[in-house]
Structure formats: structure tokens, C-alpha cells
BASE-693602 format. One record per residue (C-alpha): residue in one letter; chain; x, y, z. Coordinates in steps of 0.02 Angstrom, whole numbers, m for minus. Layout:
N
A_A_X_Y_Z
...
***
This chain:
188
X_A_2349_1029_m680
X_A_2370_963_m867
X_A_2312_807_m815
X_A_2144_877_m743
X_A_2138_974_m915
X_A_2117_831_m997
X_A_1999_749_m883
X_A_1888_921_m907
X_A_1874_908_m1099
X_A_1816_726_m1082
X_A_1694_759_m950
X_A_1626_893_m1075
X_A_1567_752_m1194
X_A_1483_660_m1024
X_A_1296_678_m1005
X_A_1265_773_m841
X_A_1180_620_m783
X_A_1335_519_m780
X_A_1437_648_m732
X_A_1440_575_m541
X_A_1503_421_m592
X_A_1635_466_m718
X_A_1718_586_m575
X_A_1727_438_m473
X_A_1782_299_m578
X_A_1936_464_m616
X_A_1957_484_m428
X_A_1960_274_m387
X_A_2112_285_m546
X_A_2174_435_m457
X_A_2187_374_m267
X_A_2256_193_m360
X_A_2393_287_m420
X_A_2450_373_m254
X_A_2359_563_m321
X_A_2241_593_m196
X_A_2270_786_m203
X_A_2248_793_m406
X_A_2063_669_m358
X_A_2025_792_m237
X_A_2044_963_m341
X_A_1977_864_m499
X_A_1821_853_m390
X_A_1785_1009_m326
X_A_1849_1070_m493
X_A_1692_951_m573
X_A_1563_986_m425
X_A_1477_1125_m535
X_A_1427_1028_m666
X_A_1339_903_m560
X_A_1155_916_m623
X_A_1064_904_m455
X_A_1100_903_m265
X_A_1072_712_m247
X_A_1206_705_m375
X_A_1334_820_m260
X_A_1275_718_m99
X_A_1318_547_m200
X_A_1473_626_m242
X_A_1525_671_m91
X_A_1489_509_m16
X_A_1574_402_m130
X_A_1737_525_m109
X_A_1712_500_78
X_A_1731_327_59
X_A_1883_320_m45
X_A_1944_449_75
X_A_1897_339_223
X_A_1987_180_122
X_A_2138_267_105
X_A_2157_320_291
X_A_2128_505_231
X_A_1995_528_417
X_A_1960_707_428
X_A_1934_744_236
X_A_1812_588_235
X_A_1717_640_372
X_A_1693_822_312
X_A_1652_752_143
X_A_1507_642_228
X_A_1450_773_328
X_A_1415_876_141
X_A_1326_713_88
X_A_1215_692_231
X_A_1176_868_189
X_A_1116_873_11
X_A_1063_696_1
X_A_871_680_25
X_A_826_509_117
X_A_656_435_73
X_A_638_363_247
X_A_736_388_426
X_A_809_231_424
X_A_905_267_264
X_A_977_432_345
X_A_1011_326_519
X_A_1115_216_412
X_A_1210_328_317
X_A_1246_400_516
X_A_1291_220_563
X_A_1429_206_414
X_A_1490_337_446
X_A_1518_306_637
X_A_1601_129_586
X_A_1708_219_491
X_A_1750_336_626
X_A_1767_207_761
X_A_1891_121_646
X_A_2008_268_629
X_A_2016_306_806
X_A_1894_468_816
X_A_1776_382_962
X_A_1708_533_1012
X_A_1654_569_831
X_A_1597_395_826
X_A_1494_388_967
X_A_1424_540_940
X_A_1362_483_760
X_A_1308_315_819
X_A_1184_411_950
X_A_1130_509_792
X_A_1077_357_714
X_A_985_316_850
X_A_912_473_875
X_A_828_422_680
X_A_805_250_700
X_A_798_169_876
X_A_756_5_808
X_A_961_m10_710
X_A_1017_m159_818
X_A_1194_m151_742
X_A_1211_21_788
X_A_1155_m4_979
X_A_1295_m160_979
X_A_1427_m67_901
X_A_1403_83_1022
X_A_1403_m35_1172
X_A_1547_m125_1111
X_A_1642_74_1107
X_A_1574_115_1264
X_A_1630_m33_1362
X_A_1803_6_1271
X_A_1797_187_1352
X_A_1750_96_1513
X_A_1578_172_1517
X_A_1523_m14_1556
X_A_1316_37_1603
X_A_1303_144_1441
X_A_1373_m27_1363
X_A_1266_m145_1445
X_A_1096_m39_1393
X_A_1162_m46_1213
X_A_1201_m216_1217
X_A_1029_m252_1310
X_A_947_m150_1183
X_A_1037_m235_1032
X_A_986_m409_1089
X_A_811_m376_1126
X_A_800_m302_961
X_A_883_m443_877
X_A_892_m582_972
X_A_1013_m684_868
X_A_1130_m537_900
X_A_1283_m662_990
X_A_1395_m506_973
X_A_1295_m396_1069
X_A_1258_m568_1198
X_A_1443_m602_1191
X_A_1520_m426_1243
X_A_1381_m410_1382
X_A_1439_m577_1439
X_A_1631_m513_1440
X_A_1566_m344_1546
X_A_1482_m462_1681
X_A_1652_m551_1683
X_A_1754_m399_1697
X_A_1628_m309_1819
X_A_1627_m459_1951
X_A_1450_m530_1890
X_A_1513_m701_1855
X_A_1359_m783_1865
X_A_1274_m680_1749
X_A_1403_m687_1614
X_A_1385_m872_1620
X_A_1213_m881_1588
X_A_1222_m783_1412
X_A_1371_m899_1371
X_A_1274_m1080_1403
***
């Protein structure tokens, strides 16, 4: 608690516009040293002086990611959820992204479920995200849902046909599914 005293009386002197970034240059020194609980209440202690929601939903996403670095899953993906609902995104495919981070980040730590479930959302934005259709069809076929893989993978290389992920884990589904002869032809 003294420690986030003094962090409060030099965030008084801070513009409100750089307000984000000092809290998470405090929370990166924080999390380096091992005090992820002091970061955390030092942020929610600072969210109030945040000058605009954009500023909260930037806030939250960057402590979702240091969350998310330091294996901290749940608290990362609640504080992403908060960002994806006070940031405003110009355009879809900025908000399909964000979706798509987060479900890489999810897929990562084990939450498939989660991770499909936000990769489907990005979708649901932007069908055109080629990584995001490869990435689900490469979690599918890991849940053994090979047809909902092959679509994605389908989908990912005929939206990006350099995709040799997407061509590559198809080619490994034939191959595990009996369909030799149609793994060998994406493979030559």
C-alpha cells in the first residue's frame, strides 16, 4: 500500500493524457518484480483518472497482455473482455482482430473452448481473417472435429493461397482420415 502511495502522488503531476501509459510502464516494473497483485490494485486504484473510455479500453488491454505473458489466464481474459467493451474500433476488422488475439492467447493457455468460441467471433466480424480460419482449423482438428477443420483450412487457403499452414494441416487430416491420395497432392 505505501508503495502505491507513492505511485499516486506522481501520477498526480501526469497529464491525464499520459496517464494510460505511465500505469503501464508501473505495472510492466511491477509484474518484472514478481508484484502482480500491487500492478493489479495500482490499476484499478488509477482507472478513475483515465480521461476517456478509449483510454480505460487501452488500459485494459495492455494489462491483459501482461496478464496473458505472465500465465495469469482468467484475469487476462476478463481484462480483454472490458477492452473490447469500451474500445471503439474504426472498422470490423480491427474489432475481429482484437477477437483473434485474444483467441491465440486463449488457445495457448489451454481454454479451447474460449478460444474457439472467440475465433468464430472474429469471424462472425471479418470472414475474410485467413489466420483466424487456419488457426481454428488447426484447434478443431486437435479436438478431432476433423470436417469443421478441413472447412477452415479450405477457407484459409482460398483466402490466402500462400497459406502452407493451413495447406499443410489439411494435408496431415487427409493422412490421418485415410485420404492418402489427397494429402499427397497438397504436399507435391
Amino acid at each position: 500500500h505505501e508503495r502505491n502511495r507513492d505511485y499516486h502522488s506522481e501520477f498526480a503531476m501526469i497529464h491525464p493524457q499520459d496517464m494510460v501509459q505511465a500505469v503501464i510502464i508501473v505495472a510492466r516494473h511491477e509484474f518484472a518484480h514478481g508484484r502482480i497483485d500491487t500492478a493489479l490494485q495500482l490499476f484499478d486504484e488509477s482507472l478513475g483518472r483515465f480521461p476517456d473510455e478509449r483510454s480505460r479500453g487501452e488500459a485494459h488491454y495492455e494489462l491483459a497482455n501482461l496478464l496473458a505473458q505472465h500465465g495469469r489466464a482468467a484475469d487476462a481474459q476478463v481484462h480483454y473482455e472490458r477492452a473490447l467493451a469500451l474500445l471503439d474500433f474504426p472498422d470490423d476488422s480491427l474489432r475481429a482482430v482484437a477477437h483473434y488475439d485474444i483467441a491465440n492467447f486463449l488457445a495457448r493457455s489451454g481454454y479451447t473452448g474460449e478460444a474457439q468460441s472467440y475465433y468464430e467471433k472474429a469471424l462472425a466480424t471479418w470472414s475474410a481473417l485467413a489466420l483466424a480460419h487456419n488457426n481454428l482449423g488447426v484447434l478443431l482438428a486437435s479436438e478431432g472435429d476433423f470436417d469443421g477443420a478441413e472447412h477452415h483450412l479450405l477457407k484459409a487457403g482460398e483466402l490466402d493461397p500462400r497459406h502452407f499452414l493451413a495447406s499443410l494441416t489439411l494435408a496431415n487430416i487427409y493422412a490421418v482420415t485415410g485420404r492418402e491420395a489427397e494429402a499427397l497432392v497438397l504436399l507435391d
